[in-house]
Residue, then its C-alpha position, 0 to 999 in steps of 0.5 A: x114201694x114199701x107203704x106203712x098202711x096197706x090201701x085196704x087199711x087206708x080205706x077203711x081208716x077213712x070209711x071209719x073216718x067218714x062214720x064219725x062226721x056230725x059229731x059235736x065233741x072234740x073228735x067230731x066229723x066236722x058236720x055233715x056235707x054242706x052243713x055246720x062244721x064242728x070239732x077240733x082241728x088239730x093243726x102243726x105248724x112248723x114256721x119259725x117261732x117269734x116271727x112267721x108264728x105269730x101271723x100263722x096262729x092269727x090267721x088260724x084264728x080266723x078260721x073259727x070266726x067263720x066257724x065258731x063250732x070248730x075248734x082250732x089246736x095251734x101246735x108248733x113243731x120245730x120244723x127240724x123235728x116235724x117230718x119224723x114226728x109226724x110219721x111216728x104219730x102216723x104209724x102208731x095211729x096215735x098223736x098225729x095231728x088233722x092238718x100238717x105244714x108239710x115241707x115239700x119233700x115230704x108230701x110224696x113220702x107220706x103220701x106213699x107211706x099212706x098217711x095223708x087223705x086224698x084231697x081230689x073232690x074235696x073243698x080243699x082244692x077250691x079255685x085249684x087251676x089258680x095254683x101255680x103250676x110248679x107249687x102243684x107239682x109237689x103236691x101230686x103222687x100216683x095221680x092224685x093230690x095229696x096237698x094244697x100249696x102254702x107257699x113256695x120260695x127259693x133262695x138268694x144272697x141277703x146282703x148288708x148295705x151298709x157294710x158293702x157301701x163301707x167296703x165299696x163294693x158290688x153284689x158277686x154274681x159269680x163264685x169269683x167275685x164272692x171271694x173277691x168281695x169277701x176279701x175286699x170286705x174283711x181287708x176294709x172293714x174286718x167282717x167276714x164276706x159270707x156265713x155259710x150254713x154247714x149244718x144244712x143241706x139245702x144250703x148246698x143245693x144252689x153250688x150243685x145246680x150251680x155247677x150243674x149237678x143234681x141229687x138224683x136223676x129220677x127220669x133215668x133213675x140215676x144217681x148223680x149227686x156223685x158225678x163230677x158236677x158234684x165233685x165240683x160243687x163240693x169243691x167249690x164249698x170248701x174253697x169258700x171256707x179255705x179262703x176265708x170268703x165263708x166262716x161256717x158251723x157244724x151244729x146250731x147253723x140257723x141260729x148262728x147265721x142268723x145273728x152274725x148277719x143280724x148283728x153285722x158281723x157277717x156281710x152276706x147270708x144265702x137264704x130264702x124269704x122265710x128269713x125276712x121277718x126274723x132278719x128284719x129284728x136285728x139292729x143292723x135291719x131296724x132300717x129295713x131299707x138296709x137289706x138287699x137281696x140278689x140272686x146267689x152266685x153263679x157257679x160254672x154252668x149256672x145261677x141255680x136255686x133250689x124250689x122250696x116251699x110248703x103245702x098243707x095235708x090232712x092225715x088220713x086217720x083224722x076224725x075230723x075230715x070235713x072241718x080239716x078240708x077246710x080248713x086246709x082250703x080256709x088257710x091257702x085261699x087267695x085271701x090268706x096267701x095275700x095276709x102272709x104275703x104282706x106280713x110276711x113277704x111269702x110267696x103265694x102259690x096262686x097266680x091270682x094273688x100276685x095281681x093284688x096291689x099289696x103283694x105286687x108292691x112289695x119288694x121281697x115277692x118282686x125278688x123272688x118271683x122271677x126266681x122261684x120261676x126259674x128254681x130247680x125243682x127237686x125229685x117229686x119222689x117217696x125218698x126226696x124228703x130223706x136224701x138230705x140226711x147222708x148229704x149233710x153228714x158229708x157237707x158237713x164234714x166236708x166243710x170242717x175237714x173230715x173227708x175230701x170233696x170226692x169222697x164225701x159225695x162218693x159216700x152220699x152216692x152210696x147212701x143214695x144207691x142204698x136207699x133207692x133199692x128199686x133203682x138198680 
């Protein structure tokens, strides 16, 4: 693979790095080994503003109390906007933050592009074996560990119960019944069924693995996304749509879908745990016993949800690698994960947590672990974090009419054959 720092540039970035520990000012190493951490931590968070950062920024707060030398920079960067940003930063040498909220797509990418540290050995990877072993797995590129698990999620129907009391309706478990009750709702209460976000991908992945698909299959080395399972899935979207089960977008699809549902103008939403808190400011969740959660619609082979989550990382041209070791370990530390839970309702990526009674009697976790378990994990590859964008330029055009179910997938096949050149 094409790397953006040679391994001997890495070495010595990291060598300068490591010549620069003890200092006091801002650029400081952090201290030496086992001694007094020092300096600025500059970290970029990328959760939703008005809600997730708030408890993020708090908690970060608290690693200076245990190290009143450091400095933490909280930054929030716009989640749609990190990944680029960040590797910008990174290959100019320039701006690039200690510490990154990485999406779990993108570890391998900025691992491969070396611009991560190794954390193998380093009190970043304190009580690993606690990890779980699927929330590990992401952060893993040529044997070595390029991250520590945040949190991990998946996916599911947010439903409102209200209106599904009002329409007398069950929870569609299948794609049949998702148009069914659609209909059942719009005809007894003029909602619409489902809001389905077009301007994401990542909204398509539980109609792929539902139909049995998926993107790529790395083992093989294939692509796949534009075999008949995906033909099918893409189908399946835009009947949705046709049927006027689904209203969906091309542009500004997080921000409409959360407020129709917020606003109880939409019945249904698929979304992940990272939504509770935002969902839970709208009027119709005031209550927020009125929010039910279910498993997304099976399609014709399976129930399928996509692995998602998030891991912290540590550039690799950081001057500050002792304090940002721990704090990467200070804010994914079984104390922290259990904050977040109940804050939040995120799901810890250690074992150890779910046991606490805090995280064991919420009702949000208790959903989704059984899911997250049995998510489909994506291609821990260099190029994951990329494959989205051509499939959401057809998903999208796919949804509002601008090409057929076959083609668009024929296309993102294309786009896929083009970027994985060491495939063919």
């Amino acid at each position: 693979m094409r790397r953006g720092i040679t391994a001997t540039a890495l070495a010595a970035t990291l060598a300068l790095a490591a010549t620069a520990c003890g200092g006091d000012g801002d650029s400081g190493g952090g201290g030496s080994a086992g001694g007094e951490l020092s300096g600025t931590v500059t970290w970029w968070d990328t959760s939703t503003v008005g809600s997730e950062d708030k408890v993020f920024k708090k908690l970060a707060e608290g690693f200076t109390k245990q190290h009143p030398k450091v400095k933490v920079n909280y930054v929030n960067v716009p989640f749609g906007e990190a990944q680029n940003k960040f590797k910008n930063a990174a290959q100019s040498g320039s701006g690039a933050p200690d510490v990154i909220r990485s999406e779990v797509a993108w570890t391998p990418e900025f691992a491969d592009l070396g611009y991560l540290a190794p954390l193998d050995g380093t009190p970043a990877l304190k009580d690993d074996a606690d990890f779980l072993p699927q929330a590990a797995a992401s952060t893993k590129y040529d044997d070595k560990t390029y991250a520590v698990p945040q949190v991990i999620d998946s996916m599911g129907i947010f439903y409102n119960k209200k209106i599904f009391k009002d329409a007398g309706v069950e929870v569609p478990k299948n794609i049949d019944e998702l148009k069914s009750v659609s209909k059942q709702i719009k005809d007894r209460t003029g909602k619409t069924g489902l809001y389905l976000r077009g301007d994401d991908a990542y909204w398509f992945l539980s109609f792929l693995y539902g139909e049995g698909g998926d993107l790529v299959d790395a083992g093989a080395k294939k692509v796949t996304v534009d075999d008949a399972a995906g033909v099918k899935a893409m189908t399946v979207v835009k009947d949705l749509v046709d049927s006027g089960a689904a209203t969906t977008d091309a542009t500004d699809g997080w921000e409409n879908m959360q407020a129709a549902f917020r606003d109880g103008k939409v019945a249904m939403i698929i979304n992940g745990p990272w939504a509770v808190a935002d969902t839970y400011t709208g009027a119709q969740f005031k209550d927020k016993a009125n929010l039910g959660i279910a498993p997304v619609p099976a399609g014709s082979a399976a129930q399928g949800a996509p692995q998602g989550g998030h891991n912290l990382a540590v550039y690799a041209g950081s001057k500050n690698l002792n304090a940002s070791y721990a704090f990467a370990e200070y804010m994914t530390s079984a104390e922290s994960q259990a904050t977040v839970a109940r804050e939040l309702s995120l799901l810890p990526t250690r074992n150890s947590v779910y046991a606490r009674p805090e995280v064991a009697d919420n009702e949000i976790v208790g959903f989704f672990k059984p899911v997250v378990d049995k998510a489909v994990e994506r291609p821990w590859i260099p190029e994951t974090g990329s494959l989205f964008a051509p499939l959401v330029t057809e998903y999208t055009k796919v949804l509002t009419g601008q090409t057929t179910p076959r083609k668009g997938v024929e296309a993102t096949g294309d786009s896929y054959r083009d970027l994985l050149e060491d495939w063919k």
